[in-house]
C-alpha positions as CSV (number, residue, x, y, z in Angstrom):
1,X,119.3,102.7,84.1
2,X,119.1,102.8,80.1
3,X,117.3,100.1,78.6
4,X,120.2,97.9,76.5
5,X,119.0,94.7,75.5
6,X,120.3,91.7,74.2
7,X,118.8,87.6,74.1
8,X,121.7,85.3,75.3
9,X,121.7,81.8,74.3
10,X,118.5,81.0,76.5
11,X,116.6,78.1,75.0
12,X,119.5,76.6,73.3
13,X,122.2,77.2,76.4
14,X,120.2,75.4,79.7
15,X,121.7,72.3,80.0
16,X,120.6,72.1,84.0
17,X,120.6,69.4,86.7
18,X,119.3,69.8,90.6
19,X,119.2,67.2,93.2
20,X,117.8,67.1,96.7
21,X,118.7,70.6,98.0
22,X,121.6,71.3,95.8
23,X,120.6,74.4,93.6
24,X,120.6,73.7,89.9
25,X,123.7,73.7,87.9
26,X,124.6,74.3,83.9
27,X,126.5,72.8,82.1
28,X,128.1,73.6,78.7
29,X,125.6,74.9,76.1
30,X,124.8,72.6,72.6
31,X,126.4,74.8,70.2
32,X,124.8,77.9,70.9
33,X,126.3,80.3,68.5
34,X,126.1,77.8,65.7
35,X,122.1,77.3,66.5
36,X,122.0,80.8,66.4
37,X,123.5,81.7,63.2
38,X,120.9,79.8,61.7
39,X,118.1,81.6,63.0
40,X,116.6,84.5,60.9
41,X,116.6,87.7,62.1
42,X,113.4,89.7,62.8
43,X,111.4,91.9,60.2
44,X,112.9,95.1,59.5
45,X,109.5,96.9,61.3
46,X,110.6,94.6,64.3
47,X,113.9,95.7,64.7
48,X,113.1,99.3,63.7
49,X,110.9,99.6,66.9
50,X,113.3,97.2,69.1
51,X,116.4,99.2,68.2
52,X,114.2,102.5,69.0
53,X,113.1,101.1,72.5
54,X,116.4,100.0,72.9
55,X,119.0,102.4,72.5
56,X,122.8,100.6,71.8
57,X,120.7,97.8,70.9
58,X,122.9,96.4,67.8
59,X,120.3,95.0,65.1
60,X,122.5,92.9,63.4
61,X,123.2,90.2,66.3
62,X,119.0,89.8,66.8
63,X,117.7,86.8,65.8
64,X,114.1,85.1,66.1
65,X,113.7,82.4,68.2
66,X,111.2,79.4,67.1
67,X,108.4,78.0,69.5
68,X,110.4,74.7,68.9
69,X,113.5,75.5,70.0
70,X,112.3,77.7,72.6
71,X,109.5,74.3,73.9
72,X,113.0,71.8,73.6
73,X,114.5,74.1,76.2
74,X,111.8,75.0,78.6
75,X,111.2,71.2,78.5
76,X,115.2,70.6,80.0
77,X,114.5,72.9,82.8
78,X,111.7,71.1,83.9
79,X,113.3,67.9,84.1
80,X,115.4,69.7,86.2
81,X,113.4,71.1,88.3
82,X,114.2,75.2,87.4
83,X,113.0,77.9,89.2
84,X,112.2,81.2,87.2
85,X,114.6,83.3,88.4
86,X,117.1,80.2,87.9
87,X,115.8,80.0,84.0
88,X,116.1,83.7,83.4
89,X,119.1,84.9,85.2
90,X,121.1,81.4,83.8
91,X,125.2,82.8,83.0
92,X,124.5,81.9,79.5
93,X,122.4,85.2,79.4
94,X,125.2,87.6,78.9
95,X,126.5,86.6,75.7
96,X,126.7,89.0,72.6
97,X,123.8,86.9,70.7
98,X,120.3,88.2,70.8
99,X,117.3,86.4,70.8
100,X,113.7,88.0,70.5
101,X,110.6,86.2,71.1
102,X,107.7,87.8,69.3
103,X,104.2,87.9,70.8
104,X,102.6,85.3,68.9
105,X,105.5,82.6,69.9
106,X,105.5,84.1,73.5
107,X,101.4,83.0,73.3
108,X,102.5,79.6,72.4
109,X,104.6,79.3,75.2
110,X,102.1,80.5,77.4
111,X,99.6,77.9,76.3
112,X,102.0,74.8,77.4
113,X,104.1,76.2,80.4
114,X,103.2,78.7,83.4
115,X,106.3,80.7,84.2
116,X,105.1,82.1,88.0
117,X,106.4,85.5,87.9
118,X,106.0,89.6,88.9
119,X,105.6,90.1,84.6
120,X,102.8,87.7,83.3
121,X,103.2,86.5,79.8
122,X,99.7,87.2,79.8
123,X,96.5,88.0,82.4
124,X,93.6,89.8,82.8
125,X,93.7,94.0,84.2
126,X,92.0,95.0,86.9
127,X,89.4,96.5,84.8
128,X,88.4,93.2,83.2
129,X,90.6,93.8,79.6
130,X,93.1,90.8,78.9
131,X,96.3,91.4,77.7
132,X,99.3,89.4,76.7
133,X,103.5,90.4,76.5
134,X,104.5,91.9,73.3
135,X,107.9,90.9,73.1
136,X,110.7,89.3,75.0
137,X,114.7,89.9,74.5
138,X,117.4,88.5,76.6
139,X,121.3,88.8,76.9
140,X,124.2,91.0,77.5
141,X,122.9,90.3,81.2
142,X,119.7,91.6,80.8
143,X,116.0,90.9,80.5
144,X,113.6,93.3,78.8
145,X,109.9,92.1,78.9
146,X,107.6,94.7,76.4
147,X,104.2,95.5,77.0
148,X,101.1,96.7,74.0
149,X,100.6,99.5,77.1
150,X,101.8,101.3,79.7
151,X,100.6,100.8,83.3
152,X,98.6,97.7,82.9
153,X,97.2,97.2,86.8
154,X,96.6,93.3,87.2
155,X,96.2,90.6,90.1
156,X,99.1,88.0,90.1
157,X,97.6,84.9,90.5
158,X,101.1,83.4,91.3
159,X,102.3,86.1,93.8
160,X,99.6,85.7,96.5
161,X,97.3,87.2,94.5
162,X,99.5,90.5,94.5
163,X,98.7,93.7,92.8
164,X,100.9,95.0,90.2
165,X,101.6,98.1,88.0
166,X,104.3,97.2,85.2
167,X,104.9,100.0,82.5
168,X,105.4,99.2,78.6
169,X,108.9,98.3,79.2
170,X,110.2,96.3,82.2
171,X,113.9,96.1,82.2
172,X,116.0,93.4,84.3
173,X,119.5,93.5,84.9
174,X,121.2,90.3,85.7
175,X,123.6,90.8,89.0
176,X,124.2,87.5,89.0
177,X,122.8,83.8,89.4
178,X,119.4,83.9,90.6
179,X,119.7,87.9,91.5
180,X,118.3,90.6,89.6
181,X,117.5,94.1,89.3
182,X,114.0,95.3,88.2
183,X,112.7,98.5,86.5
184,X,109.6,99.6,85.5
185,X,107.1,97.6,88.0
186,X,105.4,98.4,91.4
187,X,103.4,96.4,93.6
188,X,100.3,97.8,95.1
189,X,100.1,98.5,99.5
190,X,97.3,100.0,100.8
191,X,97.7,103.3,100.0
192,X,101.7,103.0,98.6
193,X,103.1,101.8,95.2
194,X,106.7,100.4,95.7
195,X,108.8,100.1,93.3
196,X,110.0,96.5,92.6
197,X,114.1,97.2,92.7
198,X,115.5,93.9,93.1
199,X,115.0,90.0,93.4
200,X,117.4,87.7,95.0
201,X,117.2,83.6,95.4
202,X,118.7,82.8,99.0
203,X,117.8,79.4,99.0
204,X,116.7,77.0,96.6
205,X,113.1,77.9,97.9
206,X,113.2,81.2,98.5
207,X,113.4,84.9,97.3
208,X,114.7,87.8,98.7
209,X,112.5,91.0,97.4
210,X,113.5,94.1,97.4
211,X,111.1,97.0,96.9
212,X,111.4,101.1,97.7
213,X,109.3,100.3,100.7
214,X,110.2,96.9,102.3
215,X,111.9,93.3,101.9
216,X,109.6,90.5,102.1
217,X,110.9,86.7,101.7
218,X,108.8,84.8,98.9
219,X,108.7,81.4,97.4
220,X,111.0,80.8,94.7
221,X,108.5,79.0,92.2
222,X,109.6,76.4,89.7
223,X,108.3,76.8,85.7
224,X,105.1,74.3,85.6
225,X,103.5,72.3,82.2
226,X,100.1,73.2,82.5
């Protein structure tokens, strides 16, 4: 798979509702290409580096998204009760714009909400050295979560206390509401190091995943104020 990216409308387009066992719904976006036109776009150094990462990545449709309008949307989807895989696999996704989240507004995210997922925003390795996510981009149905390293080894808190390995560059591919391809992250068994190749919602409170070695059924976990 070659790493494409793009930032749909994400914290401007979730508009969601859920009730009782129904799975959550969206409804239209608030003007998301108008909100987006008024963001700026990243430095030059950014998109420079994003654009090499990236190939076919087109610079000129990248904008940077605030920690304000980024908080206004998180807060929707926890009124309505979002999973993760809901929130980041959400139609709205595949659109043309793209937003990028730079590590320092990705730490202020991660110091209000927990989002219970294989990448961490941020964690500790196995050899004791924190680290956080770099950089976030999301559209064009796709997900692509940046690293400072490659092969950072790290408990998941959130996963059963699962072990994973995730390079520099973790690329998702949206298949389609609350399913998703996954490159560029193993979990550790015993002696064997599947790769994580795809996550699939098959109820509203559970996950199909997919990895080189097995399927296991996991909780679907909702996005949490701390």
């Amino acid at each position: 798979m070659r790493p494409r990216a793009g930032w749909g409308r994400l914290f401007f387009a979730l508009a969601l509702s859920a009730a009782g066992g129904r799975a959550a719904a969206a409804a239209e976006p608030p003007t998301p290409l108008e909100v987006w036109e008024k963001l700026p776009a990243p430095d030059d150094s950014v998109l420079r580096r994003l654009t090499a990462d990236l190939p076919g990545l087109d610079a000129s449709r990248v904008r940077e998204l605030t920690f304000e309008a980024a908080a206004s949307t998180v807060e929707r989807a926890l009124v309505s009760s979002f999973t993760v895989i809901d929130f980041f696999t959400h139609e709205t996704f595949r659109g043309k714009e793209v937003f990028y989240l730079s590590s320092a507004t990705l730490a202020q995210i991660d110091a209000r909400y927990v989002f219970p997922a294989a990448t961490l925003l941020s964690g500790t390795t196995k050899s004791g050295h924190p680290f956080r996510m770099e950089a976030l981009l999301m559209g064009n149905g796709r997900v692509d979560v940046f690293y400072p390293e490659d092969k950072l080894t790290f408990v998941n808190p959130y996963l059963l206390n699962q072990v994973f390995t995730v390079k520099r560059h973790v690329a998702h591919v949206i298949l389609g509401p609350g399913d998703v391809s996954v490159e560029g992250a193993s979990a550790h068994a015993s002696i064997f190091r599947p790769q994580l190749e795809r996550i699939t919602k098959t109820s509203p409170e559970e996950l199909r995943v997919v990895t080189s070695l097995a399927t296991r059924v996991r909780r679907a976990r909702r996005i949490e104020r701390r």
